[in-house]
PDB file of N, H, CA, C and O in Angstrom:
ATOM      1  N   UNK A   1     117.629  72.294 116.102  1.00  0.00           N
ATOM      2  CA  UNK A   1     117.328  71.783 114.778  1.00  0.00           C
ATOM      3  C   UNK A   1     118.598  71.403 114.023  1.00  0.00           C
ATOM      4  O   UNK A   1     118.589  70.627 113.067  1.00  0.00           O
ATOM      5  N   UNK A   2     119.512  71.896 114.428  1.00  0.00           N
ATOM      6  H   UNK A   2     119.519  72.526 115.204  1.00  0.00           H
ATOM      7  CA  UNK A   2     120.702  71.349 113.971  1.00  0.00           C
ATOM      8  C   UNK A   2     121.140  69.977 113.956  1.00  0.00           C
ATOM      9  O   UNK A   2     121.403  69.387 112.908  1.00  0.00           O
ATOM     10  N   UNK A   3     121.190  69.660 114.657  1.00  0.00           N
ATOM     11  H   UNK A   3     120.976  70.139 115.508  1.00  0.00           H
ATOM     12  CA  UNK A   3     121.307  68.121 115.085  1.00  0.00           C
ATOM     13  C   UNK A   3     120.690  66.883 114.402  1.00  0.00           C
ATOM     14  O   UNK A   3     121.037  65.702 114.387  1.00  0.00           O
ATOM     15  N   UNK A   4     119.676  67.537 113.851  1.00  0.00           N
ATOM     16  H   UNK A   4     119.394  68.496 113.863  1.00  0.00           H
ATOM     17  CA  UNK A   4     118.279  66.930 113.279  1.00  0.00           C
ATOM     18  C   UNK A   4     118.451  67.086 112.054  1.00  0.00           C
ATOM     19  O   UNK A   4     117.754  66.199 111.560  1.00  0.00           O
ATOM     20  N   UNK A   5     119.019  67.745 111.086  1.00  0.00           N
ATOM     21  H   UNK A   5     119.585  68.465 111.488  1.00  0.00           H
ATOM     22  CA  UNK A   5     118.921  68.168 109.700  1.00  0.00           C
ATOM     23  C   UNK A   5     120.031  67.470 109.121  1.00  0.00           C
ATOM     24  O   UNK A   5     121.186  67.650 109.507  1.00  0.00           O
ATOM     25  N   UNK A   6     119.610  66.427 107.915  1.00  0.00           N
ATOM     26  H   UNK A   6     118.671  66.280 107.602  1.00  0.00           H
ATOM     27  CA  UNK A   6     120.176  66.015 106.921  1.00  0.00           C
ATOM     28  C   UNK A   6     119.991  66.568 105.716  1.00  0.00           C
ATOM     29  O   UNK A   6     118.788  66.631 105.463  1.00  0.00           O
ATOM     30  N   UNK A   7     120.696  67.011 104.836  1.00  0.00           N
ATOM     31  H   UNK A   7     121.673  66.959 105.042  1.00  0.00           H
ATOM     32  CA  UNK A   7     121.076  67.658 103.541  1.00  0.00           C
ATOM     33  C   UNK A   7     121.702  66.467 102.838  1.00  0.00           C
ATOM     34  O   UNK A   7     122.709  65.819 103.123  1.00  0.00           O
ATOM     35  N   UNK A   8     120.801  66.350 101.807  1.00  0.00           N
ATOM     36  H   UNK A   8     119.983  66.877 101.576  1.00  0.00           H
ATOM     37  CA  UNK A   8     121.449  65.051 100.714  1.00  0.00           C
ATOM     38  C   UNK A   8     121.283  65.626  99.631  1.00  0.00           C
ATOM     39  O   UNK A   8     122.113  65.120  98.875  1.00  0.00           O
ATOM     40  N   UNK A   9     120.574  66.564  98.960  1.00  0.00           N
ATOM     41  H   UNK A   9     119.900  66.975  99.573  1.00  0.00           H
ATOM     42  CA  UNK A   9     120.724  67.208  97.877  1.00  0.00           C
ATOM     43  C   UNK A   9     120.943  66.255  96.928  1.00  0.00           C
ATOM     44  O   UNK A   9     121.955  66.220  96.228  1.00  0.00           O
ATOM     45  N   UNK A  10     119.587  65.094  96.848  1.00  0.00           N
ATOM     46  H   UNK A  10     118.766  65.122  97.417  1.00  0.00           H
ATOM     47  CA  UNK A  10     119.400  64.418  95.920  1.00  0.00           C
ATOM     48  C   UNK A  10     120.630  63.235  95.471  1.00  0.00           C
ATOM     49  O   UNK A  10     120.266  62.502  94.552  1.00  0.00           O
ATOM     50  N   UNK A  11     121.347  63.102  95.750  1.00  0.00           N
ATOM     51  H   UNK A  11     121.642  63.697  96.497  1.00  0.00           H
ATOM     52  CA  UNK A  11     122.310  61.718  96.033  1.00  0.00           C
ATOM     53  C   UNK A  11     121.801  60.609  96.555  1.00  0.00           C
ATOM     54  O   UNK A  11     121.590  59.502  96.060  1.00  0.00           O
ATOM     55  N   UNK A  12     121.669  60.946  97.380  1.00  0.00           N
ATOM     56  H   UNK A  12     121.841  61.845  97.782  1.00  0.00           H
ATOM     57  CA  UNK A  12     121.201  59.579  98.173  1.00  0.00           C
ATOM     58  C   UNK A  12     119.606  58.631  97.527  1.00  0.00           C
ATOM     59  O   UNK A  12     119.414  57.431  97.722  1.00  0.00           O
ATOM     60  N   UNK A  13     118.975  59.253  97.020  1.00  0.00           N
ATOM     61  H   UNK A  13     119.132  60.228  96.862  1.00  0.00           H
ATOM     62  CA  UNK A  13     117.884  58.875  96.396  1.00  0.00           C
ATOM     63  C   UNK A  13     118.293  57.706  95.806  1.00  0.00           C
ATOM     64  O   UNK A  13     118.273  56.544  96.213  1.00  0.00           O
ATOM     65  N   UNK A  14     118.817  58.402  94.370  1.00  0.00           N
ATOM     66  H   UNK A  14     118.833  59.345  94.040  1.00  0.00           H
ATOM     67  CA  UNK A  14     119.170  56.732  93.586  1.00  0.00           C
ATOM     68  C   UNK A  14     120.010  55.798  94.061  1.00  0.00           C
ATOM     69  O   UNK A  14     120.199  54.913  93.227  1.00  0.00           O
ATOM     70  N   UNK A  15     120.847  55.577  95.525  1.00  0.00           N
ATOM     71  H   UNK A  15     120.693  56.296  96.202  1.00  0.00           H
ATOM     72  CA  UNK A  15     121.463  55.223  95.761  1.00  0.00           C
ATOM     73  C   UNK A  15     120.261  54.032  96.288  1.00  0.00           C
ATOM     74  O   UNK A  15     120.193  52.816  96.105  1.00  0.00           O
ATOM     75  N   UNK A  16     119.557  54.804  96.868  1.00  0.00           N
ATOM     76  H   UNK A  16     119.612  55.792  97.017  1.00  0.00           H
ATOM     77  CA  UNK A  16     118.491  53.671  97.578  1.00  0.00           C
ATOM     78  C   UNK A  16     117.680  53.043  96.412  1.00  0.00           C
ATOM     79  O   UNK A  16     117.582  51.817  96.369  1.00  0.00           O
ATOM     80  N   UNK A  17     117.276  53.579  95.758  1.00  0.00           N
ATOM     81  H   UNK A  17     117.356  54.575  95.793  1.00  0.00           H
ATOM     82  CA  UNK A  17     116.900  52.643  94.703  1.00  0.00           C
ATOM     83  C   UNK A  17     117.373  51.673  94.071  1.00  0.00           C
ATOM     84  O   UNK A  17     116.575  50.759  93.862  1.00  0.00           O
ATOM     85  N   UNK A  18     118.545  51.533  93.637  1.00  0.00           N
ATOM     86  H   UNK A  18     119.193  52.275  93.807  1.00  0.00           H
ATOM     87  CA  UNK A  18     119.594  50.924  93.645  1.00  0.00           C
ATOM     88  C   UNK A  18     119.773  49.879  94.636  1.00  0.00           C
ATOM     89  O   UNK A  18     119.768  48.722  94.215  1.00  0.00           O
ATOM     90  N   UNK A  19     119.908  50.054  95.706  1.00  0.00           N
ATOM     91  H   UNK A  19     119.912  50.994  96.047  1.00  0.00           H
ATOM     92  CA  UNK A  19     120.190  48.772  96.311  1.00  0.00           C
ATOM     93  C   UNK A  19     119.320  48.534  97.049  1.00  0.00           C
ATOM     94  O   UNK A  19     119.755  47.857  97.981  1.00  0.00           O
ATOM     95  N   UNK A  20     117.809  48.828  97.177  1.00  0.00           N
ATOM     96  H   UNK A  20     117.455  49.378  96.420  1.00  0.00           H
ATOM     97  CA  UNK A  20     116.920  48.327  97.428  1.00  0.00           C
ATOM     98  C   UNK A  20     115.499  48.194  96.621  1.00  0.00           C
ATOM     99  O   UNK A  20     115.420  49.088  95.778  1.00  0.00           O
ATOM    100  N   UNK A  21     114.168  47.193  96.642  1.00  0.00           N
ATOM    101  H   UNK A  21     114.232  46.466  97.326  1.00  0.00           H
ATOM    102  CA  UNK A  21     113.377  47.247  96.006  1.00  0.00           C
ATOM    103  C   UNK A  21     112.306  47.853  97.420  1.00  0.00           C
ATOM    104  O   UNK A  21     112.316  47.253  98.494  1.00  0.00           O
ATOM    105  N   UNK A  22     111.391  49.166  97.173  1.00  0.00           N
ATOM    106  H   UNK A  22     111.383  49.653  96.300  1.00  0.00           H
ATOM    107  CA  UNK A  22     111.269  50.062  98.239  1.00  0.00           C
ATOM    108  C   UNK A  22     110.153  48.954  98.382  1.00  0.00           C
ATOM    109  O   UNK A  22     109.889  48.032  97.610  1.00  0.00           O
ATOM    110  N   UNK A  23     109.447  49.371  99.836  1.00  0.00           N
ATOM    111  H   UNK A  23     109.661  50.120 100.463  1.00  0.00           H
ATOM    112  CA  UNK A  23     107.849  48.599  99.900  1.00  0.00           C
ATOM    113  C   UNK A  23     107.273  49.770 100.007  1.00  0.00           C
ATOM    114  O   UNK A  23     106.124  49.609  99.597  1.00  0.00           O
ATOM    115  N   UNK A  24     107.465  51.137 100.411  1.00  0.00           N
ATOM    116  H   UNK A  24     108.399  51.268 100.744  1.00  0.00           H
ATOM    117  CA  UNK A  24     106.662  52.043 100.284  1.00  0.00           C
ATOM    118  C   UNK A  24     107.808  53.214  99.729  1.00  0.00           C
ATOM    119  O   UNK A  24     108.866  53.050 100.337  1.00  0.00           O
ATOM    120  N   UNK A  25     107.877  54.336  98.749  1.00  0.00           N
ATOM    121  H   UNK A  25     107.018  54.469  98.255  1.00  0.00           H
ATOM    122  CA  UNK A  25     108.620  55.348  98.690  1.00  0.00           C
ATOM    123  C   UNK A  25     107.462  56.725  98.323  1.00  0.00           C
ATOM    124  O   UNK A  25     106.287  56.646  97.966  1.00  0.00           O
ATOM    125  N   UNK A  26     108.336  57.984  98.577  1.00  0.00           N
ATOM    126  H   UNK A  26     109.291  58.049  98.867  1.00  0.00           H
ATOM    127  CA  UNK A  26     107.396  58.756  99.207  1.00  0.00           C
ATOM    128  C   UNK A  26     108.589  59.911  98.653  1.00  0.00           C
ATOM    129  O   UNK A  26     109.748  59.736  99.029  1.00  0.00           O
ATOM    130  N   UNK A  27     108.283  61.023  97.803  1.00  0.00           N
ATOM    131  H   UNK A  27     107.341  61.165  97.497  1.00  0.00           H
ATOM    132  CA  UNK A  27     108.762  62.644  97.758  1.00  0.00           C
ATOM    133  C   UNK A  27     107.375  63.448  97.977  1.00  0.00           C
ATOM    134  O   UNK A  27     106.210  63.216  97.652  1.00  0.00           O
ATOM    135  N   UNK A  28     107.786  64.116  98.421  1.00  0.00           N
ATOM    136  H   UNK A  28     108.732  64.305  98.685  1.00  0.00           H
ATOM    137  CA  UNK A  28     106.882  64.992  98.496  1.00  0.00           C
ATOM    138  C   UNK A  28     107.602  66.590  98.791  1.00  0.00           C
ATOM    139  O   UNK A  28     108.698  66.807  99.307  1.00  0.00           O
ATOM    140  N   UNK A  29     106.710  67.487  98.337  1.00  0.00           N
ATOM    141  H   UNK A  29     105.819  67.311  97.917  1.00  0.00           H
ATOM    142  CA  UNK A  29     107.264  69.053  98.890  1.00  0.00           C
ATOM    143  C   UNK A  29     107.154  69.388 100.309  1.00  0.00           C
ATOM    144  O   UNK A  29     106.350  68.700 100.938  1.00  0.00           O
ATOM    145  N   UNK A  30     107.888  70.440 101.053  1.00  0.00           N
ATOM    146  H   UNK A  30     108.541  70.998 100.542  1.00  0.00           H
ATOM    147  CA  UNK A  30     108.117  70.459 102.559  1.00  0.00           C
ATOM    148  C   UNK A  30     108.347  72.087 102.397  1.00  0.00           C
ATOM    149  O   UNK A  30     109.067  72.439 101.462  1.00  0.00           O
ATOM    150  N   UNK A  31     107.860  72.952 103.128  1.00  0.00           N
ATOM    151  H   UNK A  31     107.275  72.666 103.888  1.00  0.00           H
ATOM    152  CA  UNK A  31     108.368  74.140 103.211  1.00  0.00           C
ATOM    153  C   UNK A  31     107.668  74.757 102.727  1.00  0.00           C
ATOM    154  O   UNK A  31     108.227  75.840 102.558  1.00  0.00           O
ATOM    155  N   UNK A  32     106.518  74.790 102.280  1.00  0.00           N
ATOM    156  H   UNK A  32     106.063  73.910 102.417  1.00  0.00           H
ATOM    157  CA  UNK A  32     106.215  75.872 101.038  1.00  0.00           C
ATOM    158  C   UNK A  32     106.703  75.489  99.796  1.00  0.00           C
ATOM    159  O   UNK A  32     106.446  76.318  98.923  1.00  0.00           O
ATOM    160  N   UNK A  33     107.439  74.327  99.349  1.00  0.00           N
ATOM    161  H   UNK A  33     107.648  73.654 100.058  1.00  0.00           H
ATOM    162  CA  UNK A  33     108.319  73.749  98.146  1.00  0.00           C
ATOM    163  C   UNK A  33     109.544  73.924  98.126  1.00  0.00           C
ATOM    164  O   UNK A  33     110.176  73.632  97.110  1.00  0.00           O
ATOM    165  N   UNK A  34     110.166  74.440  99.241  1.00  0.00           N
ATOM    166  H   UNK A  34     109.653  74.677 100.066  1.00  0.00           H
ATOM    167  CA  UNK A  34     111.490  75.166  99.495  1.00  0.00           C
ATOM    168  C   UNK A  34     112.543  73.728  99.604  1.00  0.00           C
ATOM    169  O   UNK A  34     113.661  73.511  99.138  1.00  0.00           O
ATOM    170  N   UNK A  35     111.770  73.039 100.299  1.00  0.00           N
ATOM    171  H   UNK A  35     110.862  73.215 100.677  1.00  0.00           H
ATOM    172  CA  UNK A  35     112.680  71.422 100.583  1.00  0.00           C
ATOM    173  C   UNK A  35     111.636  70.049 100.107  1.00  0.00           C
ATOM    174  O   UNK A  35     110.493  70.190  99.671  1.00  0.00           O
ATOM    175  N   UNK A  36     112.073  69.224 100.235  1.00  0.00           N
ATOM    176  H   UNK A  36     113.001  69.110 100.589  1.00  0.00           H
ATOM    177  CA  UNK A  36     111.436  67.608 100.091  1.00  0.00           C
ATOM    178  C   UNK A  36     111.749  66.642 100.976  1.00  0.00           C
ATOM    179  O   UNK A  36     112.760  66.037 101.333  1.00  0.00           O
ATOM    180  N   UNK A  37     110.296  66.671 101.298  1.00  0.00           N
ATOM    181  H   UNK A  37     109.475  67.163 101.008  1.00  0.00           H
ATOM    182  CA  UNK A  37     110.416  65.388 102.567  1.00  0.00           C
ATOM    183  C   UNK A  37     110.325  63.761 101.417  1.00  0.00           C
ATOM    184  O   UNK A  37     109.679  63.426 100.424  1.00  0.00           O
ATOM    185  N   UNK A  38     111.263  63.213 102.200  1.00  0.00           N
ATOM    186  H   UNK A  38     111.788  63.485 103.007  1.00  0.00           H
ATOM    187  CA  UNK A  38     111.281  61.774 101.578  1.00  0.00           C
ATOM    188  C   UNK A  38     110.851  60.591 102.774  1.00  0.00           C
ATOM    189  O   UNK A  38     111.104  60.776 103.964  1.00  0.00           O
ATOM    190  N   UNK A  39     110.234  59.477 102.312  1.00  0.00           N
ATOM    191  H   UNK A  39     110.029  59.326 101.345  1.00  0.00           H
ATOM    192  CA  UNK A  39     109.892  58.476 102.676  1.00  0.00           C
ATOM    193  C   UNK A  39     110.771  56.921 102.435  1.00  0.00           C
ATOM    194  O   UNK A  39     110.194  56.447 101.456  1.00  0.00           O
ATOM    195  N   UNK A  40     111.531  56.235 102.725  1.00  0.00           N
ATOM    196  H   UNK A  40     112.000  56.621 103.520  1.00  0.00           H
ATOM    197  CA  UNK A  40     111.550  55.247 101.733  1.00  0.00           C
ATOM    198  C   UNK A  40     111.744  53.760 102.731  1.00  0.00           C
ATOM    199  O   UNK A  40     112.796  53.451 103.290  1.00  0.00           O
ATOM    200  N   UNK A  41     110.740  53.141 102.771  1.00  0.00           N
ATOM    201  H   UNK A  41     109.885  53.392 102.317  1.00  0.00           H
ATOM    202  CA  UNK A  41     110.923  52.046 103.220  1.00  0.00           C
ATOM    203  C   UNK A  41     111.318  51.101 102.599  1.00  0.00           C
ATOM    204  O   UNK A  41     110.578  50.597 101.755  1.00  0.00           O
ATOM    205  N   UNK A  42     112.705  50.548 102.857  1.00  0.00           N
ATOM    206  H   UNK A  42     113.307  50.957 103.543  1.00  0.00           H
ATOM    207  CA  UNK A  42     112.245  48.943 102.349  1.00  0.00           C
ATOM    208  C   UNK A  42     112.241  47.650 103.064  1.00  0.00           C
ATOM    209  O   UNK A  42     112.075  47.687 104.283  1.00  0.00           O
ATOM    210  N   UNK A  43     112.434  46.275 102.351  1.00  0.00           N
ATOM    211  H   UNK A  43     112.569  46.246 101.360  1.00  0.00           H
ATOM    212  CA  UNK A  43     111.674  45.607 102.766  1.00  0.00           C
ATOM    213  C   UNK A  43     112.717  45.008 104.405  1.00  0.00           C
ATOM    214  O   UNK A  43     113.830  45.372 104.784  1.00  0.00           O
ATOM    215  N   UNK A  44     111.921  44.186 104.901  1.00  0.00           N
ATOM    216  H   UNK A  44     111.017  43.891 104.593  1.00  0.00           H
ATOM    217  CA  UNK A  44     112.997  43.965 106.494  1.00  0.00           C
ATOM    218  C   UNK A  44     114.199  42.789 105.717  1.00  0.00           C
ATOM    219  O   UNK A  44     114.227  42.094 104.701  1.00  0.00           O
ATOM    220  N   UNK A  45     115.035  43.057 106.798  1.00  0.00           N
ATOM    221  H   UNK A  45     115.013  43.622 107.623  1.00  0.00           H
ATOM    222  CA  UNK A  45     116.075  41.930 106.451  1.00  0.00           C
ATOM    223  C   UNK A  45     115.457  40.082 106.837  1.00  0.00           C
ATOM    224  O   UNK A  45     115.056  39.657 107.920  1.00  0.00           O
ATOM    225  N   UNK A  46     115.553  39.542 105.889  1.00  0.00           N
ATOM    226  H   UNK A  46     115.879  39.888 105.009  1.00  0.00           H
ATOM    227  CA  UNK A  46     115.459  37.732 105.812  1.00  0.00           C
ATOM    228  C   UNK A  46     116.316  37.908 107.756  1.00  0.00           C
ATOM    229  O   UNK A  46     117.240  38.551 108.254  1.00  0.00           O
ATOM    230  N   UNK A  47     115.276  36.890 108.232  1.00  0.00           N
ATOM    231  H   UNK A  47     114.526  36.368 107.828  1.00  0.00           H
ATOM    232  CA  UNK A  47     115.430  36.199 109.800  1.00  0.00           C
ATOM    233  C   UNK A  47     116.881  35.195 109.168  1.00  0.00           C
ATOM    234  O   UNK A  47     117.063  34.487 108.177  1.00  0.00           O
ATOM    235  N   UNK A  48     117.488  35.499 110.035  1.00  0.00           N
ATOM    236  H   UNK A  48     117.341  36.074 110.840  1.00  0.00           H
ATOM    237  CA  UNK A  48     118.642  34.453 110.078  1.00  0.00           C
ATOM    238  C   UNK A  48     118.172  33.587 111.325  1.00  0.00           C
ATOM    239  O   UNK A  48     117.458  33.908 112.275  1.00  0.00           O
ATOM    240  N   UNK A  49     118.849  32.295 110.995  1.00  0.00           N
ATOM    241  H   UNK A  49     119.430  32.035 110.224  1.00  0.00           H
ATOM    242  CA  UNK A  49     118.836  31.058 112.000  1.00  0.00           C
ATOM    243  C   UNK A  49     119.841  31.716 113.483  1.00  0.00           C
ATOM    244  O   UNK A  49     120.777  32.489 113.280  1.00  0.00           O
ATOM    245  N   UNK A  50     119.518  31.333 114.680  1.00  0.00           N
ATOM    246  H   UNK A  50     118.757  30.705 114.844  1.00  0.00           H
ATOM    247  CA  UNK A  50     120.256  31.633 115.525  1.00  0.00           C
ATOM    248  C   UNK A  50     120.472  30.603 115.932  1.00  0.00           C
ATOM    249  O   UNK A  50     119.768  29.595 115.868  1.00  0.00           O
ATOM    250  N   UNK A  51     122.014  30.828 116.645  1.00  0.00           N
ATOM    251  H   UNK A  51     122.585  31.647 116.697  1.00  0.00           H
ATOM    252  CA  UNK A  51     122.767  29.611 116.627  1.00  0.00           C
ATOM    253  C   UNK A  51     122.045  28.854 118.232  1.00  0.00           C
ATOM    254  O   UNK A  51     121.641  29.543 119.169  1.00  0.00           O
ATOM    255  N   UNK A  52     122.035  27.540 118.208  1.00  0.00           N
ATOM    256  H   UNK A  52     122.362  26.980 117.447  1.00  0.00           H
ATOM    257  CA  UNK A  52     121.243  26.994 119.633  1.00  0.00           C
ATOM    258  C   UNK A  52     122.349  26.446 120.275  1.00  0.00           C
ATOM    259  O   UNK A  52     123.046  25.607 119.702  1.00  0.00           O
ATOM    260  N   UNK A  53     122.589  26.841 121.432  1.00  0.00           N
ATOM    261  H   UNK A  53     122.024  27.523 121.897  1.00  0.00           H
ATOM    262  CA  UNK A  53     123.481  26.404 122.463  1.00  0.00           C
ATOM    263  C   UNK A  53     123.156  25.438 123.392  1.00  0.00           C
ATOM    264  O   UNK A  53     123.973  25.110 124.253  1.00  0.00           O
TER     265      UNK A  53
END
């Protein structure tokens, strides 16, 4: 489980808000309320043209 566990202790949140507009976002309680599972999708990156050879 080590390997697996990110600790953001609430930083990272507004960061994503911030530089993205979410298509789905998601807190919720985890643990018994002990932690918070987060969700945050946003939207895909614009298709760029690929170059034709």
């Amino acid at each position: 489980m080590r390997r697996n566990h990110v600790r953001t202790q609430g930083h990272l949140w507004p960061v994503l808000r911030h530089s993205f507009e979410p298509l789905k976002e998601k807190l919720k309680p985890a643990y018994g309320g002990l932690w918070q599972l987060g969700m945050f999708h946003p939207p895909k990156k614009p298709e760029t043209p690929h170059a034709s050879n």
